[in-house]
VOSEMI-778338 format. One record per residue (C-alpha): residue in three letters; z, y, x. Coordinates in steps of 0.02 Angstrom, whole numbers, plus 50000, padded with zeros to 5 digits. Layout:
BEGIN
<atom aa="ala" up="Z" north="Y" east="X"/>
...
//
This chain:
BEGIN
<atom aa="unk" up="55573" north="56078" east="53982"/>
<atom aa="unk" up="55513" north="55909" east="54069"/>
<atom aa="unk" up="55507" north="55776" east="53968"/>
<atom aa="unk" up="55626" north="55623" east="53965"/>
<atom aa="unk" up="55529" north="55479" east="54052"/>
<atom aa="unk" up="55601" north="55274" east="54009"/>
<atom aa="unk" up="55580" north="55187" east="54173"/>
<atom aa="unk" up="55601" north="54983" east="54124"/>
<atom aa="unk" up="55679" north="54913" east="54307"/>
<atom aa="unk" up="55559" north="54771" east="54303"/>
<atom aa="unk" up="55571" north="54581" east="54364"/>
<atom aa="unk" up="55740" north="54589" east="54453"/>
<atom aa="unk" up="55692" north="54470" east="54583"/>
<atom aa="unk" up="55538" north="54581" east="54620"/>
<atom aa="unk" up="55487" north="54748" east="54682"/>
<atom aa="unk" up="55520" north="54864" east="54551"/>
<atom aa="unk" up="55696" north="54910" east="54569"/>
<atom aa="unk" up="55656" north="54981" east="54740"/>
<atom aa="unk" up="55481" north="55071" east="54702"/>
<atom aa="unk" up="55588" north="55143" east="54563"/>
<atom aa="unk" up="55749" north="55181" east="54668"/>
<atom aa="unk" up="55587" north="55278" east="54808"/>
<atom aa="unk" up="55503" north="55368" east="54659"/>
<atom aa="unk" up="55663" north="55446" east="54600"/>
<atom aa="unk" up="55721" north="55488" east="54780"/>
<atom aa="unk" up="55536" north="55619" east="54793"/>
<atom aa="unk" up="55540" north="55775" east="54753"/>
<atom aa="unk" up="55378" north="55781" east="54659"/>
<atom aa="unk" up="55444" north="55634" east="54520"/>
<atom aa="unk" up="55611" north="55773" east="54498"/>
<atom aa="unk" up="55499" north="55909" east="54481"/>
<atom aa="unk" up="55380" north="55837" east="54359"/>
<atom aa="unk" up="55503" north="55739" east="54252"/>
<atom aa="unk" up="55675" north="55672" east="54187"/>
<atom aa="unk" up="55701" north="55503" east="54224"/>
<atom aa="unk" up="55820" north="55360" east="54136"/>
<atom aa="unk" up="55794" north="55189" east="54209"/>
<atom aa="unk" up="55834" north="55040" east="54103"/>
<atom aa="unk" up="55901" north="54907" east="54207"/>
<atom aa="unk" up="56054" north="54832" east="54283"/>
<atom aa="unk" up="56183" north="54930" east="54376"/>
<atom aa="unk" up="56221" north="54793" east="54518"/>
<atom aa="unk" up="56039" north="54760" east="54540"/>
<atom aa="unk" up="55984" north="54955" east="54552"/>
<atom aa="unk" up="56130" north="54957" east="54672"/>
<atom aa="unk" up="56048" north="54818" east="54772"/>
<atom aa="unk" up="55875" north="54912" east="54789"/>
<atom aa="unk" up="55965" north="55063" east="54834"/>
<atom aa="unk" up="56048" north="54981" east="54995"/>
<atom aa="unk" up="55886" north="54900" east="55008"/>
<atom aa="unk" up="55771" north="55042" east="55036"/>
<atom aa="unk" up="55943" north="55146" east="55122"/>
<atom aa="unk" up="55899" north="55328" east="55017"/>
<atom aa="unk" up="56057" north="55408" east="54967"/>
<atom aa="unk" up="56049" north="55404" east="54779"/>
<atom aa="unk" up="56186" north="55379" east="54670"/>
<atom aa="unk" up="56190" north="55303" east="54511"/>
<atom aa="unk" up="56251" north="55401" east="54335"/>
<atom aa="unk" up="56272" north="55269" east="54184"/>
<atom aa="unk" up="56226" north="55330" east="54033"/>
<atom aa="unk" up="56219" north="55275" east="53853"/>
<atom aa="unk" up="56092" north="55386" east="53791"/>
<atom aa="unk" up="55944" north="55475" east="53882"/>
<atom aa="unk" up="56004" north="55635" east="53823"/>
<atom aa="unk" up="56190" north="55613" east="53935"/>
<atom aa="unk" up="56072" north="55606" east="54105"/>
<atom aa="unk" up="56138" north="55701" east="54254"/>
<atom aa="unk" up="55966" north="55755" east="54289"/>
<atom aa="unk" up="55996" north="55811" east="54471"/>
<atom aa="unk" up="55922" north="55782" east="54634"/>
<atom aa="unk" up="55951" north="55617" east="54714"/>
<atom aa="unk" up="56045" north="55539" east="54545"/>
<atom aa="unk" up="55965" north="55394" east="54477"/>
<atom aa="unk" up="56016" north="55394" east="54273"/>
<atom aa="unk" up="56027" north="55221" east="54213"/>
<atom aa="unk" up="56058" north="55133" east="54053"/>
<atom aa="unk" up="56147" north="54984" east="54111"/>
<atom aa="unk" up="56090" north="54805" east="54010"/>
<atom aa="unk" up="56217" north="54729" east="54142"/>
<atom aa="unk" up="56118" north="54571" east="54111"/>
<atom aa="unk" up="56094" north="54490" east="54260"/>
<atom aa="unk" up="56226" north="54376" east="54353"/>
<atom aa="unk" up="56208" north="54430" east="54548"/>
<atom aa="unk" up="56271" north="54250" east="54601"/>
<atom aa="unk" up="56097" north="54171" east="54536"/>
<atom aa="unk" up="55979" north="54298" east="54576"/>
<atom aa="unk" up="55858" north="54249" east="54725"/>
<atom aa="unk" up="55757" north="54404" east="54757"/>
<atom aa="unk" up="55564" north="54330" east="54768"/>
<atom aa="unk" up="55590" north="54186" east="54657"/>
<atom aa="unk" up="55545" north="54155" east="54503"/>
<atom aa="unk" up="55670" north="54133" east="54350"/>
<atom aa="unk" up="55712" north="54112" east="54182"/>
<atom aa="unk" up="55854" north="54251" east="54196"/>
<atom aa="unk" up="55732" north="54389" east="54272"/>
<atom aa="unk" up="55612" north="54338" east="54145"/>
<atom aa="unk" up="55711" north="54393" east="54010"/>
<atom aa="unk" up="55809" north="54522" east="54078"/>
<atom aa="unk" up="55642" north="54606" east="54131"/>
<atom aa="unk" up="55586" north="54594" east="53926"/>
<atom aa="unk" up="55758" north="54681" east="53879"/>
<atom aa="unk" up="55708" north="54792" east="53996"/>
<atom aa="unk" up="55538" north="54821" east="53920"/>
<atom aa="unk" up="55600" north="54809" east="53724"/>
<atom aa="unk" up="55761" north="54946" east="53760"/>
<atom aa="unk" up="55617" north="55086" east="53839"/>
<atom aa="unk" up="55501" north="55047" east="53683"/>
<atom aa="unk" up="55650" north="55068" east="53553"/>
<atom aa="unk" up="55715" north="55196" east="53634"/>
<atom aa="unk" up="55510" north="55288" east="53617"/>
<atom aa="unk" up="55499" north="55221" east="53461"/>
<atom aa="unk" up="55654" north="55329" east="53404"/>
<atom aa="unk" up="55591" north="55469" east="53482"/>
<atom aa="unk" up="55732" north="55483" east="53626"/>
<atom aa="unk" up="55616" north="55471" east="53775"/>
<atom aa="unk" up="55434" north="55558" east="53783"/>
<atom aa="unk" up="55363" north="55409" east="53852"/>
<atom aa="unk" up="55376" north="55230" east="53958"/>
<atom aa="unk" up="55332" north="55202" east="54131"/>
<atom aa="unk" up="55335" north="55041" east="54161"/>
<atom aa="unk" up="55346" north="54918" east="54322"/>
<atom aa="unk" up="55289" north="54753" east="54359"/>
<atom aa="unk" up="55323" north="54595" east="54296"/>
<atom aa="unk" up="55341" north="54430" east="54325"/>
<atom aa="unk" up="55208" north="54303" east="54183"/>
<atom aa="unk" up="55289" north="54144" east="54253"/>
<atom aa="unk" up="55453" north="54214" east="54243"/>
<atom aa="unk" up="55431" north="54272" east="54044"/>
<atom aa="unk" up="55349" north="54112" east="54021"/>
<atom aa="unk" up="55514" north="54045" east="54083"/>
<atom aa="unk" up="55629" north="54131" east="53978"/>
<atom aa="unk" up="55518" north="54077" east="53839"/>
<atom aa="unk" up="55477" north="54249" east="53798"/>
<atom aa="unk" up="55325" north="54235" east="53686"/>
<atom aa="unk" up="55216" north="54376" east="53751"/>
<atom aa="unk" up="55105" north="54361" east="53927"/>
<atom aa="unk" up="55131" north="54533" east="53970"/>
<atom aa="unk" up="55154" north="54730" east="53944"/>
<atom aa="unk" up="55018" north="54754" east="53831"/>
<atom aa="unk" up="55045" north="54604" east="53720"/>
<atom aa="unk" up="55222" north="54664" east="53702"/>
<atom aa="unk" up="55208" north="54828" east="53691"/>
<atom aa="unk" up="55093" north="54788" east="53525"/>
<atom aa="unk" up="55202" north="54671" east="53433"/>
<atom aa="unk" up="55364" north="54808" east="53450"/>
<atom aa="unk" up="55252" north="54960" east="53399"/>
<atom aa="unk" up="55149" north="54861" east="53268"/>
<atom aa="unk" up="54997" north="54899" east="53359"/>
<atom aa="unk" up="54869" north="54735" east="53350"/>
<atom aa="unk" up="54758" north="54767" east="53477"/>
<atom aa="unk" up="54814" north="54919" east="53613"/>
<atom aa="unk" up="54677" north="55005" east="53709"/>
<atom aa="unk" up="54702" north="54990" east="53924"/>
<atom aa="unk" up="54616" north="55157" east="53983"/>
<atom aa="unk" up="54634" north="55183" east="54178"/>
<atom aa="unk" up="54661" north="55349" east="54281"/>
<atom aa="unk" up="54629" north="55382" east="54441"/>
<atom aa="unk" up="54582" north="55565" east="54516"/>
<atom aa="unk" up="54554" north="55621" east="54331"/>
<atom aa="unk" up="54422" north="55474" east="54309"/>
<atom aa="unk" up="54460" north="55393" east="54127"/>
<atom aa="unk" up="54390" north="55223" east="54105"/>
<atom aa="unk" up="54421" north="55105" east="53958"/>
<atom aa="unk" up="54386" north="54914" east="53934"/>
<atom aa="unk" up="54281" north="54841" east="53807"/>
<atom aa="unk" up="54325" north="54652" east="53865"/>
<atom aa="unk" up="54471" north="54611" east="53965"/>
<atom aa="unk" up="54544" north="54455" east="54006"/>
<atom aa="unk" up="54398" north="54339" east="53970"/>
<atom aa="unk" up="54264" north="54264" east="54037"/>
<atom aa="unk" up="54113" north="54343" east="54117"/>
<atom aa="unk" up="53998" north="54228" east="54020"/>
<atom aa="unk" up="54095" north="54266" east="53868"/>
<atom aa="unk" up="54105" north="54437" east="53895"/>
<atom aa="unk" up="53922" north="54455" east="53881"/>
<atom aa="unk" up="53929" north="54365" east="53704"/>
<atom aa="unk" up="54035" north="54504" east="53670"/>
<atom aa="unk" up="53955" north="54623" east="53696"/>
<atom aa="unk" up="53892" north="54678" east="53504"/>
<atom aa="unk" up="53814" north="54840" east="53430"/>
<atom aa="unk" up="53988" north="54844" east="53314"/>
<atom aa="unk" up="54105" north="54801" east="53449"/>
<atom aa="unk" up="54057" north="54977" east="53551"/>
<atom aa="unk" up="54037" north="55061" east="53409"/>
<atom aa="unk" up="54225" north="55012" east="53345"/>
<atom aa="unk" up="54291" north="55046" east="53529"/>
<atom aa="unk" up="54197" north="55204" east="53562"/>
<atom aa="unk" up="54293" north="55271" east="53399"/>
<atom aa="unk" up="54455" north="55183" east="53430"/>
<atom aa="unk" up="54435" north="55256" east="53623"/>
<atom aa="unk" up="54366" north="55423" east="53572"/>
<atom aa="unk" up="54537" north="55446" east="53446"/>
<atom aa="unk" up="54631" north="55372" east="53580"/>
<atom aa="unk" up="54614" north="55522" east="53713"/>
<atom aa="unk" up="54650" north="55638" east="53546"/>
<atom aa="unk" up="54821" north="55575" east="53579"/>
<atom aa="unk" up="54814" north="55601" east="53755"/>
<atom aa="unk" up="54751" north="55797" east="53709"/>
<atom aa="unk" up="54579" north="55771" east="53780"/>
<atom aa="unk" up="54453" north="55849" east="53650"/>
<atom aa="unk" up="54315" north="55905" east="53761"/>
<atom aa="unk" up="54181" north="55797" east="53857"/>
<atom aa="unk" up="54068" north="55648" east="53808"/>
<atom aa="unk" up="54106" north="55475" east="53844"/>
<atom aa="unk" up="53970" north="55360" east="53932"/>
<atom aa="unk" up="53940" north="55180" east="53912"/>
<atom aa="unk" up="53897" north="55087" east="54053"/>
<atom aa="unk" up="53770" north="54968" east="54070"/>
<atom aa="unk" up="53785" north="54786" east="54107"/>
<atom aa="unk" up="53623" north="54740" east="54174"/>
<atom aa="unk" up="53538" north="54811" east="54355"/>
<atom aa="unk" up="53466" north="54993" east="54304"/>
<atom aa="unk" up="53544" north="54944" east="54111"/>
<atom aa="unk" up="53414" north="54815" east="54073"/>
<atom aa="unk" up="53259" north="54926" east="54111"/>
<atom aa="unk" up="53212" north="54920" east="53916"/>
<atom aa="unk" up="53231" north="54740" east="53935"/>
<atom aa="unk" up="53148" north="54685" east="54101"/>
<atom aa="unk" up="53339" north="54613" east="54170"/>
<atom aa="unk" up="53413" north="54569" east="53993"/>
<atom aa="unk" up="53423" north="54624" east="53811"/>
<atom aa="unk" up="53626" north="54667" east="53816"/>
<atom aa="unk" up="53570" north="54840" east="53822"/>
<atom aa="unk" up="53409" north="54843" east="53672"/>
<atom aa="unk" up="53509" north="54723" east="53562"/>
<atom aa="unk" up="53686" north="54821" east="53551"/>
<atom aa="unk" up="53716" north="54988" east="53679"/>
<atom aa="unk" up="53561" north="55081" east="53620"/>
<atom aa="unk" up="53553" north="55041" east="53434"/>
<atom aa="unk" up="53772" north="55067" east="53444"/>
<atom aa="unk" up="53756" north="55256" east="53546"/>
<atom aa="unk" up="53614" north="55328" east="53432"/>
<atom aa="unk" up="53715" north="55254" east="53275"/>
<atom aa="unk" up="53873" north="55351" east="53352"/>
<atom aa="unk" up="53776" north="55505" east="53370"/>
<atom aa="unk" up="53728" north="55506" east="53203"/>
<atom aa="unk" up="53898" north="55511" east="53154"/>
<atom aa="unk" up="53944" north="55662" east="53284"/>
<atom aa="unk" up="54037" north="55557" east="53436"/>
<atom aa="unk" up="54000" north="55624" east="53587"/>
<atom aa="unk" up="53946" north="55476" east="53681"/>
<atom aa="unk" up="53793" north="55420" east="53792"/>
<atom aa="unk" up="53749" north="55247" east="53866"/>
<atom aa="unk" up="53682" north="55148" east="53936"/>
<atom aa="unk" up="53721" north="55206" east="54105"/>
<atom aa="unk" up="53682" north="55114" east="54261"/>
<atom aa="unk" up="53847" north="55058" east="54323"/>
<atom aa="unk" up="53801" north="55097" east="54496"/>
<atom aa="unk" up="53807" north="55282" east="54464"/>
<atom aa="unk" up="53921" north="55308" east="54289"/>
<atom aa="unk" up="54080" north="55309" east="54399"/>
<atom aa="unk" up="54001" north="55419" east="54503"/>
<atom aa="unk" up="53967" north="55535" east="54378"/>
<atom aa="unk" up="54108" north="55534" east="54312"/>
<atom aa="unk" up="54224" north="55558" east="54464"/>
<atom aa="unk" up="54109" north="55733" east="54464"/>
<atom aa="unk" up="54152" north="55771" east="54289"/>
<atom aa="unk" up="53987" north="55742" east="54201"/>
<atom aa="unk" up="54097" north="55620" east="54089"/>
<atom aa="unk" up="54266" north="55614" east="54011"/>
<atom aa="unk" up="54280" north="55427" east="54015"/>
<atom aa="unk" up="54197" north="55286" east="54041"/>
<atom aa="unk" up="54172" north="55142" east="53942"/>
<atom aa="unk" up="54171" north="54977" east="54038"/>
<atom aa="unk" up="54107" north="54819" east="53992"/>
<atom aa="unk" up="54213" north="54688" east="54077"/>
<atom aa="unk" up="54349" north="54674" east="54162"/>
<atom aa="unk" up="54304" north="54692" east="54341"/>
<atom aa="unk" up="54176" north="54817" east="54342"/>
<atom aa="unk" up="54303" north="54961" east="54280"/>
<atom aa="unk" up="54447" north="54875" east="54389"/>
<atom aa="unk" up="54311" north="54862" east="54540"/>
<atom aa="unk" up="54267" north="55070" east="54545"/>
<atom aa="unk" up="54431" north="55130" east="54503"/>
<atom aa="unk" up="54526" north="55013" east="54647"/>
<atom aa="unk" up="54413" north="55052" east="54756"/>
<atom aa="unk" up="54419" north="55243" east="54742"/>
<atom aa="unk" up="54604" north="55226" east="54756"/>
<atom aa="unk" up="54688" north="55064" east="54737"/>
<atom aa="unk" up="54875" north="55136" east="54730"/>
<atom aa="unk" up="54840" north="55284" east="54627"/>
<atom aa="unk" up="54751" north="55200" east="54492"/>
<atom aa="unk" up="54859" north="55196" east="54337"/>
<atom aa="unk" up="54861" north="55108" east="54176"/>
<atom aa="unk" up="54883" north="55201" east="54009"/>
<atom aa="unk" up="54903" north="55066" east="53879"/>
<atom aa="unk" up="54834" north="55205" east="53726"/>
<atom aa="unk" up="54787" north="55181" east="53520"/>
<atom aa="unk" up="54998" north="55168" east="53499"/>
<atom aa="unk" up="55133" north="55266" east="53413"/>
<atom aa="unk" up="55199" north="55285" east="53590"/>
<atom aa="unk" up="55146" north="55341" east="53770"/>
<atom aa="unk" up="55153" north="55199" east="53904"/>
<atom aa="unk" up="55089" north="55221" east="54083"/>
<atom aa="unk" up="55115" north="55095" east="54197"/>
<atom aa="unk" up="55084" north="55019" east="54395"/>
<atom aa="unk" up="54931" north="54912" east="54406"/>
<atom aa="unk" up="55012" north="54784" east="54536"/>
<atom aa="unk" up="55102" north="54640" east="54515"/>
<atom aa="unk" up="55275" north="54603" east="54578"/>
<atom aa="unk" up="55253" north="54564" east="54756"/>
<atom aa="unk" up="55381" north="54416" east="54764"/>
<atom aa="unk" up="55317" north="54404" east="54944"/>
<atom aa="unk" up="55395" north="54572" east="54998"/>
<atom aa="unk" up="55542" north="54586" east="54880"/>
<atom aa="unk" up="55711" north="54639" east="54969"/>
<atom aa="unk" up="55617" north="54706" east="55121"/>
<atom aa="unk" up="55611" north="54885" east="55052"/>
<atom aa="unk" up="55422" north="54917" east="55114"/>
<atom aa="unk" up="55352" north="54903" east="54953"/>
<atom aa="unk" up="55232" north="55084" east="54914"/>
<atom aa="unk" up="55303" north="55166" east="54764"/>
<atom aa="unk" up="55135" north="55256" east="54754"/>
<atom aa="unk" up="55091" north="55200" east="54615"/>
<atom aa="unk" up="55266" north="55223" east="54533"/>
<atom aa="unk" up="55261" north="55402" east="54588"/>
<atom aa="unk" up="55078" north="55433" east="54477"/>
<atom aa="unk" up="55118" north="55330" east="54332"/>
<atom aa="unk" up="55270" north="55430" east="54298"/>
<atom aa="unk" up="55162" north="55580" east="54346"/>
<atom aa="unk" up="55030" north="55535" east="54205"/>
<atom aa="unk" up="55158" north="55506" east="54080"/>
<atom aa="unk" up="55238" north="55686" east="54111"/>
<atom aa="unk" up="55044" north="55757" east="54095"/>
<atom aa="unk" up="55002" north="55688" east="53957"/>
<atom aa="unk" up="55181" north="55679" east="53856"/>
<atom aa="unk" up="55169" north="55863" east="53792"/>
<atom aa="unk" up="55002" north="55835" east="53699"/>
<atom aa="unk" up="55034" north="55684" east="53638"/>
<atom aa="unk" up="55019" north="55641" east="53468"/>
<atom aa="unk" up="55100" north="55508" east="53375"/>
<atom aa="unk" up="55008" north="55396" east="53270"/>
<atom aa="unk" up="55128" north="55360" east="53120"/>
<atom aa="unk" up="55058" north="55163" east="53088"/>
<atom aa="unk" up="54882" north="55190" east="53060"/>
//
């Protein structure tokens, strides 16, 4: 049977509801998946005039009362935002929090084992910050209601894996980072983390951070003083992992199949290789939690809100991934 999917509707003033009202309109989401959005009725109603697809909308109070039939969107209805102040492409206090009910409803409802797993859409930082929700985003969120203190980001793209060893830091400080103990702790945290996800086979590389990884040294030490000593340490242990690998060829090699995953070191150079292979089909699975969340790597587009020619590309694959990898997934019970 396909499993139940939690769609959170997303910043109301943004572009969620309609990439969600498109994604449930294909044939390919109904075929992989049953969907329940979380949302507002009057909004989701909005989006459907909006992008003018003829869906109609089934209220339920529980995922398990969906119509799950072609062209019905099943929604659990927060009915929490007031239609007379919402401005699509503006930024508000109401949207801000509406958007975190959104989010907290989806992970209670995984939490309890009702839905297989979250897809979620984007929202709005200034608007949270707003609403005086105390979280800056998904991931931050997403930890505090699953007791999870520090959530992996892994990305997909064309079956290319890559995780994140630094994120949202600076590229000065992400070098100080950079530590024989922090790769070794995220290799195993990464390594258990596509267990979950059912992936057993493969080896992992690390990529390097210098040009040709350091050259033993001749471009910087990053690589002698942490990625050598942590991979032959790993090995030792039996974790299939190798590194350093130039970073001009690990994606590469990857994208071929030579590698399960990649390890990145900062921020932009996994973000850089996956976007640019495929910037709309490049998914984020927020992994290392009790639950399964996949999600749209792009922001709200306040810009293009209420036009209806948002892509709901990327809504399509990250409620693709979260059918794939739902059946295999295993819960981790607060580890």
């Amino acid at each position: 049977m396909k499993p139940i999917i939690a769609i959170p509707m997303g910043d109301p003033a943004g572009i969620g509801p309609e990439i969600v009202a498109k994604a449930l309109a294909r044939e390919e989401t109904f075929q992989c998946a049953r969907c329940v959005v979380v949302g507002d009725k009057k909004v989701m109603e909005q989006a459907i005039r909006i992008v003018d697809l003829p869906m109609a909308i089934h209220v339920v109070k529980e995922p398990g009362e969906g119509r799950f039939e072609e062209h019905v969107i099943n929604l659990m209805d927060l009915d929490n935002v007031d239609m007379g102040r919402l401005k699509l492409g503006e930024i508000s206090s109401m949207c801000g929090q509406a958007a975190y009910e959104y989010i907290a409803e989806s992970i209670s409802l995984a939490n309890e084992g009702k839905v297989a797993a979250v897809s979620t859409t984007p929202i709005n930082k200034e608007s949270l910050r707003a609403a005086g929700v105390p979280f800056i985003g998904h991931t931050e969120i997403f930890g505090a209601l699953t007791d999870t203190p520090d959530p992996l980001t892994m990305f997909e793209v064309r079956n290319m894996r890559v995780f994140f060893l630094t994120r949202h830091v600076s590229l000065r400080k992400a070098c100080d980072m950079i530590t024989k103990e922090r790769v070794m702790d995220y290799v195993k945290r990464c390594t258990q983390a596509l267990r979950q996800l059912g992936v057993e086979d493969g080896t992992m590389a690390i990529a390097g951070l210098n040009p040709h990884s350091g050259e033993h040294g001749l471009f910087g030490d990053e690589e002698m003083d942490a990625i050598y000593p942590a991979v032959e340490a790993l090995q030792a242990e039996g974790y299939k992992v190798v590194g350093p690998v130039g970073a001009d060829s690990v994606f590469h090699l990857a994208l071929q199949g030579k590698f399960n995953s990649v390890l990145s070191l900062y921020h932009d150079q996994g973000h850089i290789a996956t976007k640019t292979l495929d910037f709309e089909r490049t998914i984020a699975v927020t992994a290392g939690m009790p639950i399964l969340r996949t999600s749209v790597d792009h922001g709200t587009a306040m810009d293009i809100a209420g036009t209806g020619i948002a892509s709901d590309v990327s809504m399509v694959e990250a409620i693709r991934l979260a059918a794939k990898y739902s059946p295999a997934f295993l819960r981790k019970d607060g580890d």
